[in-house]
N, C-alpha and C positions, 0 to 999 in steps of 0.2 A: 740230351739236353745240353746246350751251355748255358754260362753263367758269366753274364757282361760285367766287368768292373768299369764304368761310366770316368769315374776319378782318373784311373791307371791307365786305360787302352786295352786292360789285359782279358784274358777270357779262361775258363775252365770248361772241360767237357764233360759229363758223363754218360760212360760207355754201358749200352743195356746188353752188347754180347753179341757174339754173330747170328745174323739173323732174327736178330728180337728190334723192334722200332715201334718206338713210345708214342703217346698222344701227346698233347699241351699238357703240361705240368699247373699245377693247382698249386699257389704259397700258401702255406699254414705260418702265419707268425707264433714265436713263441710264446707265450703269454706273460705282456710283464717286461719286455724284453724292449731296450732301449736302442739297441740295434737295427740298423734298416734290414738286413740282411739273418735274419735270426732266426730259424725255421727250419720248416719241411716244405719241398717241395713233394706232392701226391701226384700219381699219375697211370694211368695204363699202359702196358707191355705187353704185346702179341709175337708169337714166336711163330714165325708162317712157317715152319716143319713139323711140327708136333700139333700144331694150329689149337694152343691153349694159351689163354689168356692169364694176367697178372693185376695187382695193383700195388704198385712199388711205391716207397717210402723215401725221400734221397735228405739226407742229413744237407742242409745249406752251406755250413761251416764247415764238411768234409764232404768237396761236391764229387770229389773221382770215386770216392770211397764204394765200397758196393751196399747195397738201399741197407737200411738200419731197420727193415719191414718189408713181408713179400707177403700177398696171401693170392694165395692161387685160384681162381675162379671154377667156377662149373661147366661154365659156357664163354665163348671169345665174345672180346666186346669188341666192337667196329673201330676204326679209328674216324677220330672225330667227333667220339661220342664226350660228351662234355656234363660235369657235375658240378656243385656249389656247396661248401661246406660255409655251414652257419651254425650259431649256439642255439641251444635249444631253447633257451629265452628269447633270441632272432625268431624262434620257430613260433614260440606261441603267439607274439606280438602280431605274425602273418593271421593266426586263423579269426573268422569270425564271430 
């Protein structure tokens, strides 16, 4: 993933490993947090050798760092595949 500073020019990368290549990353803000920048990014890791799947955690504020959360899958997920995190008060407002 990188991580555009829009103000600087600047940019950071984060490295998933040889062989591992992530999907769209998902921000999670922090809660509360007056910072544009102040989060998680969430996202999936496939490691086409082992061919198992991830869903990594990547701290915003320490974007090289390695993920701050791994939880390792059962089954690989596609790239591409795409999710939506919402509060569960989001969630009820949705049902009938």
């Amino acid at each position: 993933m990188i991580k555009y500073n829009l103000d600087t020019g600047t940019s950071e990368h984060h490295v998933y490993g040889q062989g591992r290549r992530g999907g769209e990353g998902v921000f999670v803000p922090r809660p509360d947090s007056p910072e544009e920048d102040d989060g998680w990014l969430v996202t999936y890791v496939h490691a086409a050798a082992s061919g198992t799947s991830e869903m990594v955690v990547v701290e915003t504020r320490d974007f090289r760092a390695p993920p701050i959360a791994r939880v390792l899958l059962p089954v690989r997920v596609p790239y591409g595949f795409h999710g939506t995190w919402i509060t569960s008060a989001e969630l009820a407002r949705q049902q009938p």
